[in-house]
C-alpha positions in Angstrom: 3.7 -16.4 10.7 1.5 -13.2 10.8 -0.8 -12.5 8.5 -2.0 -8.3 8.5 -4.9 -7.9 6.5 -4.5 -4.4 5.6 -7.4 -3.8 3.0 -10.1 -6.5 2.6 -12.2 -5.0 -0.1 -12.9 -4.5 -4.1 -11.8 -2.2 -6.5 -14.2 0.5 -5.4 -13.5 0.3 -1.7 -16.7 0.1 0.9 -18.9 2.2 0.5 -17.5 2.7 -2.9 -15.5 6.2 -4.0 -18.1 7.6 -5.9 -21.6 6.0 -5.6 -24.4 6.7 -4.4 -26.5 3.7 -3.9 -29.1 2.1 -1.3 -26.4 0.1 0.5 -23.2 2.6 0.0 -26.2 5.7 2.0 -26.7 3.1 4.6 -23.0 2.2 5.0 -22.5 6.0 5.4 -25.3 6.9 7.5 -25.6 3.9 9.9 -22.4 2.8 10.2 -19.5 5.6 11.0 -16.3 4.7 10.4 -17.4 1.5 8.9 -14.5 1.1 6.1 -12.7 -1.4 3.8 -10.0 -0.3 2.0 -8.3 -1.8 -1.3 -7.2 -5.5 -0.8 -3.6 -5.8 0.9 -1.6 -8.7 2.6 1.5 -8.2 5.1 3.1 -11.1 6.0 5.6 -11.1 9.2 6.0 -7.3 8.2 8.5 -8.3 5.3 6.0 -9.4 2.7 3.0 -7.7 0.9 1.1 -9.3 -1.2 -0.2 -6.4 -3.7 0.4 -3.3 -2.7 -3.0 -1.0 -3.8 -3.5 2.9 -3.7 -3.7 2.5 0.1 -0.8 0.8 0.7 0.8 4.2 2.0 -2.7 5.2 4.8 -2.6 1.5 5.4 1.3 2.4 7.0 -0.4 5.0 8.9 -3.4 3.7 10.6 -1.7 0.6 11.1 1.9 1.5 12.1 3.1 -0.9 9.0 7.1 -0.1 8.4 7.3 -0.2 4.9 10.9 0.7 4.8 10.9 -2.8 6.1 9.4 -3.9 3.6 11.5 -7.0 1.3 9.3 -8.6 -0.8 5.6 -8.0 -2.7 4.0 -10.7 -4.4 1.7 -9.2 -6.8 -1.5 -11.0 -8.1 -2.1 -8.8 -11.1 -2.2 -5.8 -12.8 -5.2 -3.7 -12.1 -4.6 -1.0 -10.2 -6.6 -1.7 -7.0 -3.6 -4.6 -6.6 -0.6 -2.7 -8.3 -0.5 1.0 -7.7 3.1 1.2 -9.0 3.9 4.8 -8.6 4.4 4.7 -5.4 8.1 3.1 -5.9 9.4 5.7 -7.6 9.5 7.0 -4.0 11.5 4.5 -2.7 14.9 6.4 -1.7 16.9 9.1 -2.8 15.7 12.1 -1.0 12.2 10.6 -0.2 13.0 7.8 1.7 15.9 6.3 4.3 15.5 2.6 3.9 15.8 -0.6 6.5 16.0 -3.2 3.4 18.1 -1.8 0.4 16.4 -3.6 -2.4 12.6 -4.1 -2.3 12.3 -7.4 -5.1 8.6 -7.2 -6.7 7.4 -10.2 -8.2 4.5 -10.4 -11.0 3.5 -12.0 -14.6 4.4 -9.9 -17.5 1.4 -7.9 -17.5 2.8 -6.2 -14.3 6.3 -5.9 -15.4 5.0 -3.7 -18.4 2.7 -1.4 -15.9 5.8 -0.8 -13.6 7.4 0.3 -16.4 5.1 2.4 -17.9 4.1 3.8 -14.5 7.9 4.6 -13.2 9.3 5.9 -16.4 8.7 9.5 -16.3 9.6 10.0 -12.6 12.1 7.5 -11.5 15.4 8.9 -10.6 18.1 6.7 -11.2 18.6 7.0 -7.5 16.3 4.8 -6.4 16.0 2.6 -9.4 18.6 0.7 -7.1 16.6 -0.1 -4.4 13.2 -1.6 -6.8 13.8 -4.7 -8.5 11.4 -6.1 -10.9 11.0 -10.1 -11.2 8.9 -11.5 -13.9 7.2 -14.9 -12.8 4.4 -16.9 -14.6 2.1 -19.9 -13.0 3.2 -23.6 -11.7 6.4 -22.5 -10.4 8.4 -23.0 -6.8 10.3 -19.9 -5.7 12.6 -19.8 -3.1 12.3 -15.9 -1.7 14.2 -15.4 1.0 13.4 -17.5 4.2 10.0 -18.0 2.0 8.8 -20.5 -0.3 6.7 -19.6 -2.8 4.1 -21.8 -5.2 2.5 -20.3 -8.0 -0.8 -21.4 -9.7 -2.9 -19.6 -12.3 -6.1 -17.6 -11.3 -9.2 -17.8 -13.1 -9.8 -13.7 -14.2 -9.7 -12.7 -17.9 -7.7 -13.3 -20.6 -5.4 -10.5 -20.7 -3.0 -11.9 -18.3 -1.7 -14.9 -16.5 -3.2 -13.5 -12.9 -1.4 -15.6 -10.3 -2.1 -17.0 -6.8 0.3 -17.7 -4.0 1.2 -20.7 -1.8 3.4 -18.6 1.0 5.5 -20.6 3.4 7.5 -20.1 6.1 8.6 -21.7 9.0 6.6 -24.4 8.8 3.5 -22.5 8.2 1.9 -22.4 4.8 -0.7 -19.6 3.7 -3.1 -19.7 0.7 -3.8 -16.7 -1.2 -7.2 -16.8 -3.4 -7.7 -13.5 -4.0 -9.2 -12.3 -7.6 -10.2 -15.2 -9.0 -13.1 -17.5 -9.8 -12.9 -21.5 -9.9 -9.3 -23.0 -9.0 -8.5 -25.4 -12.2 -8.0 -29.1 -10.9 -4.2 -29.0 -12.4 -3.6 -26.2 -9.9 -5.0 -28.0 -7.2 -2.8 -30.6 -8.2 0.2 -28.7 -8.1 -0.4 -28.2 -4.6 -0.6 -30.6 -3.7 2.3 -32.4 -5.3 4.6 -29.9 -4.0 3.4 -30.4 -0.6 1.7 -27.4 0.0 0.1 -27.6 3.6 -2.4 -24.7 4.0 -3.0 -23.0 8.2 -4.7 -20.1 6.8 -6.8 -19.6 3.1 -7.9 -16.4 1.9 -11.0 -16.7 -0.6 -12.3 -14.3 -2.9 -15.7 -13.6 -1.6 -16.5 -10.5 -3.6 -19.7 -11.6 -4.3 -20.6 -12.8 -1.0 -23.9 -15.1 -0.9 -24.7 -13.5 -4.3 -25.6 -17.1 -7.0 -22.4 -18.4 -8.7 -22.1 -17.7 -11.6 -20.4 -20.2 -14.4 -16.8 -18.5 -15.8 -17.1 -15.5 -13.5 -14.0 -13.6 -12.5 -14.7 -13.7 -8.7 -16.6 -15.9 -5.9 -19.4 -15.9 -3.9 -19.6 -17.6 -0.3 -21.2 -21.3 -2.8 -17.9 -21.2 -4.3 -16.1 -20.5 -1.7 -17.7 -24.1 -0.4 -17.2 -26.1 -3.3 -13.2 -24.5 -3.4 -12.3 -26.0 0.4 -14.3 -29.2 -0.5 -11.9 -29.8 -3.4 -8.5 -28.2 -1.3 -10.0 -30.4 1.9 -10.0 -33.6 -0.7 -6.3 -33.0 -1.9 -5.0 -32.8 1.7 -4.0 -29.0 0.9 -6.4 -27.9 3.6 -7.4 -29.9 6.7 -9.6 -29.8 9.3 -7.7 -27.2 11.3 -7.1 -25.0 8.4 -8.6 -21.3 9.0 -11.1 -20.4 6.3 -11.1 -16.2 5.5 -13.4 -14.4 3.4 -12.3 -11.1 2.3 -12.1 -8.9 -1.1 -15.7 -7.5 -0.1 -17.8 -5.5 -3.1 -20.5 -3.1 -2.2 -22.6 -4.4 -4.4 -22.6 -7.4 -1.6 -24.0 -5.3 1.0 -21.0 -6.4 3.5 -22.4 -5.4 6.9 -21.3 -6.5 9.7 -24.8 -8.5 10.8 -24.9 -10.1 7.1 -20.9 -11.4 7.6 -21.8 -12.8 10.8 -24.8 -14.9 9.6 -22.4 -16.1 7.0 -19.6 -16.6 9.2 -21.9 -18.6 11.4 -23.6 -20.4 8.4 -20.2 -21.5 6.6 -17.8 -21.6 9.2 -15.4 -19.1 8.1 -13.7 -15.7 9.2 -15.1 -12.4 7.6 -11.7 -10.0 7.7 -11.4 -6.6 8.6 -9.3 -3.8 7.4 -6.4 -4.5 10.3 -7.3 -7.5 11.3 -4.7 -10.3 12.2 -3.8 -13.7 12.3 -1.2 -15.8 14.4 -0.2 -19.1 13.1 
């Protein structure tokens, strides 16, 4: 299994779009051509998990195919993980395609944005080729050659935001991504299914920021406390990869503050085009 991390940051990129703070002048100043994009998974080319503003200059800088493209797994519906216009480019004249149909898969919340954001401009053309599944939490997909577990994140009340067991092959990948704590019963569902984690992505927006109790995000603490309780219900093991990614400004993200961390906790801070081989 591959695992492309495309984008590995917040909602307001790194530095941020429109600020002007301390950190986001240094960023600028000291370190050219330091950039995280919007958060973005690719898995063995075939399978995105979200697909953000910068799904399209992620294709460029790092030669993704997404004509290729079969299947996106998407976490929720703000926009930094769902830009949804973007399908309504998805054939006719705009596009020759590798994979006919491109199945999305999301809670209801997302199902209502694709169809608010597609219904002025999609031709009937290429309403063919985009297929929109809705999905909810504790539930085993088979997609394709992949199986799929849903559990339920921890961020807001407006919608059941999801998080993805993805395996394939034998390989098994964890996708925390936009959430706070992981609820014991979702824990639990992983590890009743069987779920076998190589590789775990953590929300670390916060980075070595203080938890906070019934925030919608982590910080590296959490982070912790999550792989202690994964570690104890033989979802993660001692040769599981720990990755910390979904990097806010705020955090100060440089590349001397991720390697203390990485150092201090034993985990992987990823890059925008960084990949993993399991």
């Amino acid at each position: 299994m591959k695992i492309l991390y495309s984008g590995t940051a917040a909602a307001e990129g790194v530095p941020a779009m429109f600020c002007s703070c301390p950190i986001c002048k240094n960023l600028r100043e000291n370190y050219k051509g330091y950039v995280r994009t919007r958060s973005q998974i690719i898995i063995d080319d075939v399978l995105s998990v979200d697909f953000p503003p910068e799904a399209f200059s992620h294709s460029l800088s790092q030669a993704i195919d997404l004509s290729s493209l079969r299947y996106a797994l998407i976490t929720h519906s703000h926009m930094d993980h769902f830009y949804a216009h973007d399908f309504i480019l998805r054939g006719y004249k705009y596009a020759s395609l590798e994979c006919d149909v491109l199945e999305i898969y999301g809670n209801a919340e997302v199902s209502k944005v694709f169809s608010e954001c597609t219904a002025r401009e999609m031709k009937s053309e290429v309403r063919t080729h985009v297929r929109m599944n809705t999905i909810g939490a504790f539930k085993e997909l088979k997609i394709g050659d992949f199986r799929v577990l849903t559990i339920p994140a921890l961020h807001g009340t407006r919608e059941e935001a999801l998080l993805y067991y993805i395996e394939r092959g034998g390989k098994g990948y964890l996708h925390l991504y936009d959430t706070g704590e992981i609820s014991s019963e979702a824990i639990a569902f992983l590890a009743e299914k069987g779920a076998k984690a190589d590789v775990v992505s953590f929300d670390c927006t916060f980075l070595d920021a203080p938890p906070v109790v019934g925030t919608r995000h982590m910080c590296i603490a959490t982070v912790a406390g999550i792989r202690e309780r994964l570690l104890a219900a033989g979802v993660m093991s001692g040769g599981t990869r720990s990755v910390i990614t979904h990097f806010s400004h705020n955090a100060n993200p440089t590349p001397e503050r991720l390697a203390a961390i990485e150092k201090e906790y034993s985990v992987t801070a990823a890059y925008d085009g960084m990949v993993i081989d399991i």
